[in-house]
Backbone as a printed PyTorch tensor [residue, N CA C, xyz], in Angstrom:
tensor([[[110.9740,  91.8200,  92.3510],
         [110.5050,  92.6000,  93.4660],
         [109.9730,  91.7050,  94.5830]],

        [[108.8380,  90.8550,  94.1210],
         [108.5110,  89.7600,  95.1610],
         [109.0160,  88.5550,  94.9690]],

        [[110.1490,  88.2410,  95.9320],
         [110.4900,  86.7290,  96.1860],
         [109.5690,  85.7110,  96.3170]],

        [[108.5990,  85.8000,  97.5460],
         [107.8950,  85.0650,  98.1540],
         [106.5490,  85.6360,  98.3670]],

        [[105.5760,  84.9980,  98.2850],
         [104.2050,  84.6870,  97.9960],
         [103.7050,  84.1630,  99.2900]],

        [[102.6550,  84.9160, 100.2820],
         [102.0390,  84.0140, 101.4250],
         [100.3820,  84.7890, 101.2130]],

        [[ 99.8980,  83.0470, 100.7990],
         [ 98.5370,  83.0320, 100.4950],
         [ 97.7490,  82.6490, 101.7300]],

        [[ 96.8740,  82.8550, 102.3860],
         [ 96.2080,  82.1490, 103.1110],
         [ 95.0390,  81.6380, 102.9830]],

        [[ 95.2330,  80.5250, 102.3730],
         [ 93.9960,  80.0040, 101.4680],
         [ 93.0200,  78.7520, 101.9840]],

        [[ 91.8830,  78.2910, 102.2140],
         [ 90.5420,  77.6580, 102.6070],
         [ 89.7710,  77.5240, 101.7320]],

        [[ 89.9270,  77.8560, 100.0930],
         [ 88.6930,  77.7350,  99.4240],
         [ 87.7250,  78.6600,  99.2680]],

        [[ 88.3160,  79.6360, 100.0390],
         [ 86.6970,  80.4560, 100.3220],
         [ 86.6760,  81.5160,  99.0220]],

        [[ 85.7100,  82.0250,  98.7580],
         [ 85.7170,  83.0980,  97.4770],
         [ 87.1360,  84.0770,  97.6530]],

        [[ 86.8580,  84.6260,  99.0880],
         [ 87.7960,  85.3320,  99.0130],
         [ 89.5380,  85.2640,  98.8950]],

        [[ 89.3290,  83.8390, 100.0010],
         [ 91.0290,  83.2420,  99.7210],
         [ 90.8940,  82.9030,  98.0250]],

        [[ 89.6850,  82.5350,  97.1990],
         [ 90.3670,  82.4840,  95.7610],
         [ 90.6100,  83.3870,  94.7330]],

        [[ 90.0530,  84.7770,  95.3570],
         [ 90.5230,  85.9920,  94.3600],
         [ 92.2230,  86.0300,  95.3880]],

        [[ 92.6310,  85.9790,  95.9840],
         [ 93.9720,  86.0020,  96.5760],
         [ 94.5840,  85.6450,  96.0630]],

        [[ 94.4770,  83.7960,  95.7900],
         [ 95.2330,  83.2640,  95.3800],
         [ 95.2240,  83.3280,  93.7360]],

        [[ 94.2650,  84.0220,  93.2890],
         [ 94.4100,  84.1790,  91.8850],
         [ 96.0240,  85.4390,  91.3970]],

        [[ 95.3260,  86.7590,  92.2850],
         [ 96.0030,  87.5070,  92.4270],
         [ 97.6090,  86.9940,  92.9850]],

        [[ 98.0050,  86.5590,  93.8450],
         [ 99.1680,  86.0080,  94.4750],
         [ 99.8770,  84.8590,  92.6750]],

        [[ 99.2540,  84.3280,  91.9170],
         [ 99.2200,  83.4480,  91.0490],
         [100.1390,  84.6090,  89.6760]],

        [[ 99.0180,  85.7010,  89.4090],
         [ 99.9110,  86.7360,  88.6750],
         [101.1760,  87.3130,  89.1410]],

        [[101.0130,  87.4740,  90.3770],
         [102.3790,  88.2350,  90.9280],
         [103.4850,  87.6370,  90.2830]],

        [[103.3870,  86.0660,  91.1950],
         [103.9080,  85.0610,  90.7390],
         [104.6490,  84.7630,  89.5220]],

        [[103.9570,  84.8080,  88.7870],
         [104.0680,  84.8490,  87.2770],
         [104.6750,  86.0470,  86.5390]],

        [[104.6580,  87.2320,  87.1510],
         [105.5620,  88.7090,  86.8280],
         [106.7750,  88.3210,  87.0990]],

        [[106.8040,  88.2920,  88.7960],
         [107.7650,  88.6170,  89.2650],
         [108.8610,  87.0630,  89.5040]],

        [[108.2080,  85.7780,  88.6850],
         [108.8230,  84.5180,  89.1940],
         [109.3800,  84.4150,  90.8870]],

        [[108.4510,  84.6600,  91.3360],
         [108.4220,  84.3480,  92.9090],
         [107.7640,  82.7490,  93.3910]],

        [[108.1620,  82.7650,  94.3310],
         [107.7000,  81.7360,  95.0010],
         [106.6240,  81.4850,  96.0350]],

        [[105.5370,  80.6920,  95.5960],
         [104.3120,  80.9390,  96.1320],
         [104.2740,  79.8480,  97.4120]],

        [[103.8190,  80.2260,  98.6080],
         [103.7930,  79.7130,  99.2630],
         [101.7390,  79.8100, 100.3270]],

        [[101.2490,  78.2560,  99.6490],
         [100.0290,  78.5840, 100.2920],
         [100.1580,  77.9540, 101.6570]],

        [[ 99.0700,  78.8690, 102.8200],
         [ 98.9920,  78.4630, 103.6720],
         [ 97.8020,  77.7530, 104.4080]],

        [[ 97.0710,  77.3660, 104.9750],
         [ 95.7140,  76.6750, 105.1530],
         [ 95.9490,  76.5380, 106.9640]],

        [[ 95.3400,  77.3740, 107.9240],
         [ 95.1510,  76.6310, 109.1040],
         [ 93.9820,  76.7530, 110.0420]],

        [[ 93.8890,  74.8690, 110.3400],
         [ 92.6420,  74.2970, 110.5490],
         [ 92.3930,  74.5540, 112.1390]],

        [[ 91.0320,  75.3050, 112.5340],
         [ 91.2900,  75.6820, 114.0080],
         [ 90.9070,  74.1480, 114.6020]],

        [[ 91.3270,  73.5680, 115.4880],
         [ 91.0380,  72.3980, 116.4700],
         [ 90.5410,  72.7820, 118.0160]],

        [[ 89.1490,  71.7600, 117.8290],
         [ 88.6280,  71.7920, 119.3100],
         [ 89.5460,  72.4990, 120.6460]],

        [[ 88.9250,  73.9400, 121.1740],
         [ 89.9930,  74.4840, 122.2100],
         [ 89.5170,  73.1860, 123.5460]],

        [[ 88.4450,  73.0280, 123.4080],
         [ 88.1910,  72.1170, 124.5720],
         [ 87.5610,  71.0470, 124.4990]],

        [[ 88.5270,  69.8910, 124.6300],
         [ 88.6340,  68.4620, 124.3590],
         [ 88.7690,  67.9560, 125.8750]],

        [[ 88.2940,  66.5020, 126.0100],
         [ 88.4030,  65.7110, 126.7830],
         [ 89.8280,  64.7520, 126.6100]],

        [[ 90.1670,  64.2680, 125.2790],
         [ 90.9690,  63.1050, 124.8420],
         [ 92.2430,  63.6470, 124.0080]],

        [[ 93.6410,  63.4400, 124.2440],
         [ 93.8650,  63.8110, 122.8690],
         [ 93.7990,  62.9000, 121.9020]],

        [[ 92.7280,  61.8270, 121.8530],
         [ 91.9230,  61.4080, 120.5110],
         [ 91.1760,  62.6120, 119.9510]],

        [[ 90.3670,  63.1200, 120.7060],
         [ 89.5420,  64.2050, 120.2360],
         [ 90.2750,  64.9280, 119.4370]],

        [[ 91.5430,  65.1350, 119.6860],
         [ 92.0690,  66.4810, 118.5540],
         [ 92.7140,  65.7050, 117.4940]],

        [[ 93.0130,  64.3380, 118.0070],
         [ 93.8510,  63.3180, 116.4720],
         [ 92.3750,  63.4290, 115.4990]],

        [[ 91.2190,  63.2920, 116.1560],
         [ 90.5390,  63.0050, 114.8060],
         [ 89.8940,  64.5930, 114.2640]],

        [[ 90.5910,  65.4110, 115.2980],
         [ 89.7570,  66.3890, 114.5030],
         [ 90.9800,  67.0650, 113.1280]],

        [[ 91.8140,  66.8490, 113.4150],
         [ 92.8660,  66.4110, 112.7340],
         [ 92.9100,  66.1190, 111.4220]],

        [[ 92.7050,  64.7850, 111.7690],
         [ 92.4520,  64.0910, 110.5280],
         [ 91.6210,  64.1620, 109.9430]],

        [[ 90.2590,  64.5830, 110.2850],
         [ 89.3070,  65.1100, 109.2330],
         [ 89.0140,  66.2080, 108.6400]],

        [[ 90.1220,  67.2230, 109.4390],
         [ 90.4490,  68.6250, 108.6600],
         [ 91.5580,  67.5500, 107.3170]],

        [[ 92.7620,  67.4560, 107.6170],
         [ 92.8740,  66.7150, 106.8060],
         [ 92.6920,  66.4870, 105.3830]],

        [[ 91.8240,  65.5910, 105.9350],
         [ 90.5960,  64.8750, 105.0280],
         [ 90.1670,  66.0560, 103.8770]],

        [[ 89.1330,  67.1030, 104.3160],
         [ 88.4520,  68.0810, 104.1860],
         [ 89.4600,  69.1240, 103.2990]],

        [[ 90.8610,  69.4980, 103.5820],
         [ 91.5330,  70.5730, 102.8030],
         [ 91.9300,  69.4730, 101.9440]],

        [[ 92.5030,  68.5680, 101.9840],
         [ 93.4780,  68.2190, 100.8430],
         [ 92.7950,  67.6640,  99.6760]],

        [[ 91.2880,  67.9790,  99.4760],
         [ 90.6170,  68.3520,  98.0130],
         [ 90.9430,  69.6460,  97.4320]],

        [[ 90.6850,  70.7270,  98.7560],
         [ 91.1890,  72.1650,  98.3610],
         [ 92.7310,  71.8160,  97.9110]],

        [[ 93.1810,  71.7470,  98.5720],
         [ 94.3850,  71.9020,  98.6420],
         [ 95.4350,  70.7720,  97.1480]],

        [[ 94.4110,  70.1500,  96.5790],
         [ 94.8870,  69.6350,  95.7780],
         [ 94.5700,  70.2260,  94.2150]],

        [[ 93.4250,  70.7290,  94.3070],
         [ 93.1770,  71.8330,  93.2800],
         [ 94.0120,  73.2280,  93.0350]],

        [[ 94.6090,  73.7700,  94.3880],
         [ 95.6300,  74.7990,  94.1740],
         [ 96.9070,  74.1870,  93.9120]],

        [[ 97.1640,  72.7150,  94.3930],
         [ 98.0100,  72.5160,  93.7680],
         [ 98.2130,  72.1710,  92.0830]],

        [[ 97.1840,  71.5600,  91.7430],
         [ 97.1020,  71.5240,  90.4380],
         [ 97.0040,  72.6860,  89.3980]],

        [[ 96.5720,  73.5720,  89.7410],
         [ 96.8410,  75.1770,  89.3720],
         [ 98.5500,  75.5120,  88.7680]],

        [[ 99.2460,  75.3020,  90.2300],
         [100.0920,  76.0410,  90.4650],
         [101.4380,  75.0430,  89.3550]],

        [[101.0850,  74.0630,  89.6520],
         [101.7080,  72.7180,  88.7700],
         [101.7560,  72.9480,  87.2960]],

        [[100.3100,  73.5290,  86.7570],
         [100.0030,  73.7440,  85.3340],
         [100.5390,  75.1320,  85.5330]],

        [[101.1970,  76.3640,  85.8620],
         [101.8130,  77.3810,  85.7590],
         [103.1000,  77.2600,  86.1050]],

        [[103.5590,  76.0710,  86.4620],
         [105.1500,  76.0370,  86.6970],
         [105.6550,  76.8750,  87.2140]],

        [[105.3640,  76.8340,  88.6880],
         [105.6100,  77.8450,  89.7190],
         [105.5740,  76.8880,  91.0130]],

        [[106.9390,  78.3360,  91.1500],
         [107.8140,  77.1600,  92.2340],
         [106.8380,  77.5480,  93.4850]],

        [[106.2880,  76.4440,  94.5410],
         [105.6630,  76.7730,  95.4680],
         [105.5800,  75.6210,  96.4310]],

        [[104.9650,  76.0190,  97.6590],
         [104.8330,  74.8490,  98.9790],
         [103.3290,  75.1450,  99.3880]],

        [[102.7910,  74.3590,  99.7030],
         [102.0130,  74.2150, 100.1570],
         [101.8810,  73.7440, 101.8070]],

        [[100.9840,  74.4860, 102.7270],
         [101.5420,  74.2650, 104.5120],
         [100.2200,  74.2330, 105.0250]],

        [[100.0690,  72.9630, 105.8350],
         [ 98.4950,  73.3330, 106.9410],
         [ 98.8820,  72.5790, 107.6320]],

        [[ 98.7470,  73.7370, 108.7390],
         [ 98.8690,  73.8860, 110.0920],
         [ 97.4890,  74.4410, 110.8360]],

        [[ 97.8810,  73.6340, 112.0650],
         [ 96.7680,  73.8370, 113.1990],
         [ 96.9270,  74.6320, 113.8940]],

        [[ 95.5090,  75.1750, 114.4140],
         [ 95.0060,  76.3240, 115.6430],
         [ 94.8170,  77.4760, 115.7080]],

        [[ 94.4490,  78.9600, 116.4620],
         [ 94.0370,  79.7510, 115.1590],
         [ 94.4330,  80.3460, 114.1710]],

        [[ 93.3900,  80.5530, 112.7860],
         [ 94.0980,  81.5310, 111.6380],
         [ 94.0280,  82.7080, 112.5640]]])
């Protein structure tokens, strides 16, 4: 029934009952999970250094999250991508 899986996930309590839920579907229906993560960046900057480092320390900052859902999804052998992208959720 479900092909595809779009989580929009940050860590937060609520993105992790989602992605729990999105995780069973998953697992019924052998779909493909696809999490998403996006980091808002400074609307008003002086440099575009200012937005490389804000960047990179989002970055920085999800890909702990983002390495724990992957490790999840790894130990359930489920096919999935993981995506973070900038500007607003």
């Amino acid at each position: 029934m479900f092909k595809k899986i779009l989580v929009g996930y940050d860590g937060s309590e609520s993105s992790e009952l989602a992605f729990k839920k999105a995780l069973e579907l998953a697992e019924i229906f052998k779909s493909k999970v696809y999490i998403l993560t996006v980091s808002r960046i400074p609307e008003y900057v002086q440099t575009i250094d200012e937005i490389e480092e804000s960047k990179r320390q989002a970055k920085k900052f999800y890909s702990k999250i983002l390495q724990k859902a992957e490790e999840i999804l790894k130990s359930r052998n489920l096919d999935y991508e993981i995506l973070l992208d900038f500007g607003k959720p």
